[in-house]
N, C-alpha and C positions, 0 to 999 in steps of 0.2 A: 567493265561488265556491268551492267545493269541492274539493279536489284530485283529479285523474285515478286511477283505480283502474286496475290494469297487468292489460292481459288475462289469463284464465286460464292457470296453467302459462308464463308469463314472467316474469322479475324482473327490476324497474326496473334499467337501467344507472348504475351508480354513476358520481357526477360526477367529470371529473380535476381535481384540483388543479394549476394549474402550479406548477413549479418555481419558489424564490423567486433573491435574488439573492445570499444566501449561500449557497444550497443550490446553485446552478450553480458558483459557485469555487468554493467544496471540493470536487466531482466535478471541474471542471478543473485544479483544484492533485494531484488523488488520481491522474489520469491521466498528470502530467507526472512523479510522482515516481514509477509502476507500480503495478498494480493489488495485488502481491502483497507491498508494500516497505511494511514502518512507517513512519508520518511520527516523523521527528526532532523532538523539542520543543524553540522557540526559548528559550535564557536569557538574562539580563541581559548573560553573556558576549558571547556571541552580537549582541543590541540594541546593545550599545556600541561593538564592531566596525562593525557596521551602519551606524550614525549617525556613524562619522567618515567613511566613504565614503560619501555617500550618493548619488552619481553612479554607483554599480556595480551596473546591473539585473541583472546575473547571477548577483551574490548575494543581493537582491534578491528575486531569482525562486526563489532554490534555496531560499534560507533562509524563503520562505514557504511554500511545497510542502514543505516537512520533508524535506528531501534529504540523507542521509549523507554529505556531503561530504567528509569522511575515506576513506570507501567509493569514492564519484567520483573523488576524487584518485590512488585506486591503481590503481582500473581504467581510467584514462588511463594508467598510466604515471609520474607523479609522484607517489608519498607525500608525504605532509605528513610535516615532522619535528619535531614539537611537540608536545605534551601532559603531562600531567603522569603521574609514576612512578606505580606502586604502592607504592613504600615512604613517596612525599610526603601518599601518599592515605590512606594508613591513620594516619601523625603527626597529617593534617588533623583524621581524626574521632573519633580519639583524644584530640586535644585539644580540640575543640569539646564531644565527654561530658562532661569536668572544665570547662569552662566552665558547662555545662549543667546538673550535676549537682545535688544538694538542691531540687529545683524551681527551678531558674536562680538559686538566690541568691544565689550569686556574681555575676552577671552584672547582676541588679536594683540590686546596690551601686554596681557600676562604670558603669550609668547612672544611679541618685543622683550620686555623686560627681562624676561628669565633666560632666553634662549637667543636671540638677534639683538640686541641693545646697539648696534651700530648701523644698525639698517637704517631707513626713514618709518618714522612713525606711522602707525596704522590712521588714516584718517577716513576712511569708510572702506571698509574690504568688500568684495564681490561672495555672495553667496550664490552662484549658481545653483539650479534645478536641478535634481538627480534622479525625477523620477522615472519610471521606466516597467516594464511588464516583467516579473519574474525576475530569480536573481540572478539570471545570464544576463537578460536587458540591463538590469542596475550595474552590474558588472562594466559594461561594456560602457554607457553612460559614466559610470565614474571613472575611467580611462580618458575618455572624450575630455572631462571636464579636468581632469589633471594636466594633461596635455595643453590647450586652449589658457588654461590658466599658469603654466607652464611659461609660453609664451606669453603672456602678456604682463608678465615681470611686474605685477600686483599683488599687495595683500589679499589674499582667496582663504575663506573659510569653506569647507567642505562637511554639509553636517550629515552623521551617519551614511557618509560613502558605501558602497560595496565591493570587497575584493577576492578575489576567489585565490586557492592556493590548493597545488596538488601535495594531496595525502595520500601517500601508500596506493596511489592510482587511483582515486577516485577525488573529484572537484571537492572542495569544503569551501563555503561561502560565508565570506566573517564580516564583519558591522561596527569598527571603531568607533568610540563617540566623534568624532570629528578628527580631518588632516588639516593643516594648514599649508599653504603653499607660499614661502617668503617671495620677496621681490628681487631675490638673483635666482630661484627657480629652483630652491629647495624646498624638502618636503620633512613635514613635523608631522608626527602621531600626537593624539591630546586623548588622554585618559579622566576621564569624570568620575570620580567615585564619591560616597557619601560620607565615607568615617572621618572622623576631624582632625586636623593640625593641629595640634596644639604646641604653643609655644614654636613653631615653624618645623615640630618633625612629626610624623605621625608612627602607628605600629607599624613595627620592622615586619613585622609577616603580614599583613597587610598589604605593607608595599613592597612587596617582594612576591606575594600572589602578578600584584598591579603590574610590575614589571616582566614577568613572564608572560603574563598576558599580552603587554604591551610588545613584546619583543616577537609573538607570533603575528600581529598586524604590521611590524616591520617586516618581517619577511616574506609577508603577501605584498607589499606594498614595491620592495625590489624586483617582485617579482613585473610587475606594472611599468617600472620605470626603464627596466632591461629592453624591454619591448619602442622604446623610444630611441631617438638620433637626431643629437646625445643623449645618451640617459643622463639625467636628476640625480643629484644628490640626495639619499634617503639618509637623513638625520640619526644615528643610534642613541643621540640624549631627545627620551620623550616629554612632555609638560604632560603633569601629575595636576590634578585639580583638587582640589579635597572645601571642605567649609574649617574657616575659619577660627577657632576656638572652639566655642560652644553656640555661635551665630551662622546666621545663613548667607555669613560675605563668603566669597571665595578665593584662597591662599593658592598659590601653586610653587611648586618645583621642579626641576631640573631632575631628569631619573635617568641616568646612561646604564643601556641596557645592552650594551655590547656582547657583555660575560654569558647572561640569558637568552640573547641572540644564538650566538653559536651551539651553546648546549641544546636549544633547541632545534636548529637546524642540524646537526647531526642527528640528536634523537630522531628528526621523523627522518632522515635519510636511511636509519637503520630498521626502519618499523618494516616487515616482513607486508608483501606488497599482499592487499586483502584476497588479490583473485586467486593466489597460491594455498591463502588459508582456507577461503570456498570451495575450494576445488579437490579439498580432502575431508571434506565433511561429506557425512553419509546421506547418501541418496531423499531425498523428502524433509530436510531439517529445517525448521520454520521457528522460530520466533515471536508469532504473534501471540499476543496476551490473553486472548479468548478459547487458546486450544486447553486441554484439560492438562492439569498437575503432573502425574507423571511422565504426558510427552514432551510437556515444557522445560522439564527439569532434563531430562535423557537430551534433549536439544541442545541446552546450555552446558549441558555434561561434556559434550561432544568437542568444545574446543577446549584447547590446554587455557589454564586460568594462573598468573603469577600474582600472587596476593602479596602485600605486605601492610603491616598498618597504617603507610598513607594514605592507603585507599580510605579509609573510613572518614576521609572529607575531600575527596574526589569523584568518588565514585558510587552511585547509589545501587550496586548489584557486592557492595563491598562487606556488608552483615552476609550476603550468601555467601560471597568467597571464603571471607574468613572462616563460618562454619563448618563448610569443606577442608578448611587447610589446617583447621584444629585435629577434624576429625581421622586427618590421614595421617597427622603427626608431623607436618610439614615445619619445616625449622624456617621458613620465610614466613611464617605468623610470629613470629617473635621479632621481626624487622631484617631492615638491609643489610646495615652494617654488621649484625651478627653474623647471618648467612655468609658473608664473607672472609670470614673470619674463622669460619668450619672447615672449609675445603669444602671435600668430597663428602662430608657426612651431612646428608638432605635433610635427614629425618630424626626427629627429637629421641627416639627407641635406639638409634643407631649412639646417636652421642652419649645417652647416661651408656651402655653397656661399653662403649669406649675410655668411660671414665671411671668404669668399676675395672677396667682390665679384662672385662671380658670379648672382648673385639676393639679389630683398628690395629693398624703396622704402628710398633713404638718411635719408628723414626719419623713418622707424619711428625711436625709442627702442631697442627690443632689436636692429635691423640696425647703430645706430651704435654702440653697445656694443660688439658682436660683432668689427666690423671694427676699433675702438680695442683693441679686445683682442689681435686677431691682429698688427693691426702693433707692439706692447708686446711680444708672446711671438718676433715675428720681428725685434726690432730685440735683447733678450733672446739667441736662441736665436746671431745675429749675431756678440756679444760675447762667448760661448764660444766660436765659433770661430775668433775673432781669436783670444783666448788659447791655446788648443789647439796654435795653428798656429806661434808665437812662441818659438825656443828658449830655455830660460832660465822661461818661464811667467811670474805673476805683475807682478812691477817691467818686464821686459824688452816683456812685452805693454802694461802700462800710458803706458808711454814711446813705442813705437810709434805706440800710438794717439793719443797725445797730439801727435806729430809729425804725423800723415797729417793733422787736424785741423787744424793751426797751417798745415801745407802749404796 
């Protein structure tokens, strides 16, 4: 049958499309963060704070919605007091140039040496182009250039690639310092950082940050390689770059990050997906930094917040949590491993009256602790003040009590 011809002098009504299900969250994430506010782009920094809380929907929420958080923090009232200088920022990429430099070939040595030493030696590696419109294009350009060089069974330095990795349903687009691609079609992560080797080790928490970090660009980079036939071997030992001593040569090592790997890929498999935590926030909740004090704060009140003192070098909304979680008596301001170690009692008012005996089942584990504790600290706190009180101190109190005893 023929298609309908549209009477004269009217034109057919164009059909609507609905809205898909990515296209509704990012209109919902665009509205919670303001219409007129940049979204913040999540990084590896960022994912790896994430995923050791991954119980904190209101980082959660902010950090999907690309919410300046630093921004949020001051127009509450609490700065974050964390970041890096400008004089550490400009050492950083200072020194990453001369790692960089002659077409990475410094860098292609120190991942022969460290990581392939049976390969053939780097003798001018291929730096392809990456660049590209936006970080979908760069995305997709550094898939290309993985691929291509993939194939072509060459040393490939890839400097600041672009990879994307889903979080909690919504894209996060990360920026390693550089991949390297060996000549059997494997793939290295290279991490740059500025604090120093000294003597060939550097800070364990330092490189323990490095490695967590590093271990979320590994799993965006699987994520790249899955999409291939065959897939790539993605490497779990990354090359750590650091300076040298107290010079601006560059040392590296060997960092297997397998352990961090997984912990981190569970964590964000368990992070409660963002469109379910938007979807219970109350009608009109925004975020942006220019609305006035009390609706800012009732906004950020709105999602559940899990504090613990790591936050206060992860997290720059981590001086407001915590003053919240002081003030409600929260036993997670005193750390993780405490809270674990409580059970069921949340809250600091709940445990001291548990350990006076005034609440709490005696066969709970943490109520018998509690109460063995207090009568330890009061039988303790006791025998200072026999001493205290005993002229002479010392021998004079020890004798005393040795007498009342024997009495």
């Amino acid at each position: 049958m023929p298609a309908p011809v549209p009477a004269p002098g009217r034109e057919p009504i164009p059909k609507q499309v609905p809205p898909t299900r990515g296209t509704r969250l990012r209109q919902r994430l665009a509205e919670l963060r303001g219409p007129a506010v940049p979204a913040q782009p999540l990084d590896a920094r960022a994912l790896a704070a994430l995923a050791a809380n991954p119980g904190c929907k209101r980082r959660a929420i902010l950090d999907g919605a690309g919410v300046n958080k630093a921004a949020l923090a001051s127009a509450l009232g609490s700065p974050s007091a964390f970041g890096q200088s400008q004089f550490a920022f400009m050492r950083g990429n200072a020194f990453e140039a001369r790692v960089k430099a002659d077409g990475g070939a410094e860098l292609l040595r120190l991942v022969h040496e460290k990581l392939d030493a049976g390969a053939e030696p780097p003798a001018a590696g291929l730096v392809p182009d990456l660049t590209a419109v936006g970080p979908e294009g760069r995305a997709a350009r550094t898939a290309l250039a993985l691929r291509e060089a993939t194939e072509a069974g060459a040393w490939t330095l890839l400097d600041h690639p672009m990879l994307a990795l889903d979080v909690a349903g919504s894209p996060a687009f990360l920026e390693p310092d550089a991949v390297v691609v060996h000549p059997d079609g494997s793939w290295t992560v290279v991490e740059i950082k500025s604090f120093p080797m000294l003597d060939g080790s550097a800070d364990a928490a330092k490189v323990g940050a490095a490695a967590r970090q590093a271990a979320v660009y590994v799993l965006a980079l699987e994520r790249v390689a899955d999409r291939l036939t065959p897939a790539p071997e993605v490497r779990h030992s990354v090359l750590l770059v650091c300076p040298k001593d107290f010079s601006n040569l560059p040392a590296a090592s060997a960092v297997d990050v397998r352990k961090q790997r997984s912990v981190t890929r569970r964590q964000l498999d368990r992070l409660t997906r963002i469109e379910d935590i938007a979807a219970a926030l109350p009608e009109g909740t925004c975020f942006a930094p220019d609305l006035p004090t009390p609706d800012l704060t009732a906004a950020v009140e709105s999602v559940p917040a899990t504090y613990a003192p790591e936050c206060l070098s992860t997290c720059e909304l981590a001086f407001h949590c915590r003053a919240r979680s002081r003030a409600e008596g929260a036993v997670t301001s005193l750390g993780r491993s405490l809270r674990a170690e409580l059970g069921g009692l949340a809250r600091v008012d709940d445990v001291l009256s548990a350990a006076r005996g005034e609440s709490g089942d005696p066969t709970d584990p943490a109520v018998a602790a509690l109460r063995r504790a207090a009568e330890l600290r009061a039988e303790a706190l006791g025998g200072a003040e026999l001493r205290a009180g005993v002229p002479g101190g010392g021998e004079g109190a020890r004798a005393e009590a040795s007498g009342r005893a024997t009495c």
